[in-house]
C-alpha positions, 0 to 999 in steps of 0.5 A: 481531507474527508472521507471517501468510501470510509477512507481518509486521505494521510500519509502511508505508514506502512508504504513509504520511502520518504514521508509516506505522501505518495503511498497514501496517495496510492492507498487512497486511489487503490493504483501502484505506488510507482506511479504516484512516484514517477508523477511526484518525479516528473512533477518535481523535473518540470516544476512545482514536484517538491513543492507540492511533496512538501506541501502535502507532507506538512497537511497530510495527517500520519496514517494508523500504522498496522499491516498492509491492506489489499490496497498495499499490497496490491492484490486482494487477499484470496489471490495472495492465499490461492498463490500460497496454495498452489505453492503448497501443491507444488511442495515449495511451502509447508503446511505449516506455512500455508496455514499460517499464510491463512490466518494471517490473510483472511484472519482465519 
């Protein structure tokens, strides 16, 4: 497939639970991948589901492997270290901690 907004179409790497297809699929549209495998489950009930899985599984290249990106997690890093802080002010977390929640969210 060709890129969209920098970002090609493959199979998830990170985000999968047979093949990668419907996580790829999640991180490409930004939605939860819960959705997209609810719709492969209901497709697969009413008809051309498999098919269709197997298709895309066989045409979609590996995606790179690395650590999940905000269209993964399904939240944008500030958000995951306003969490992380807020944790910290309720003593539930360490500084250490936090700090290296920092670093590895926001590459600080």
């Amino acid at each position: 497939m060709l890129p969209v907004n920098g970002r090609q179409l493959t199979r998830s790497q990170t985000n999968r639970r047979i093949a990668g297809v419907c996580g790829g699929i999640a991180e490409y549209f930004d939605v939860d991948p819960t959705l997209v495998r609810v719709a492969f489950v209901v497709g697969a009930l009413a008809g051309p589901g498999f098919l269709l899985y197997g298709v895309l599984w066989i045409v979609l290249p590996r995606g790179t492997v690395g650590p999940p990106s905000a269209h993964t997690s399904g939240r944008h890093p500030a958000a995951a270290v306003r969490i992380a802080e807020e944790r910290f002010a309720r003593g539930e977390i360490s500084a250490e901690e936090l700090h290296q929640i920092r670093s590895d969210l926001m590459g600080v």
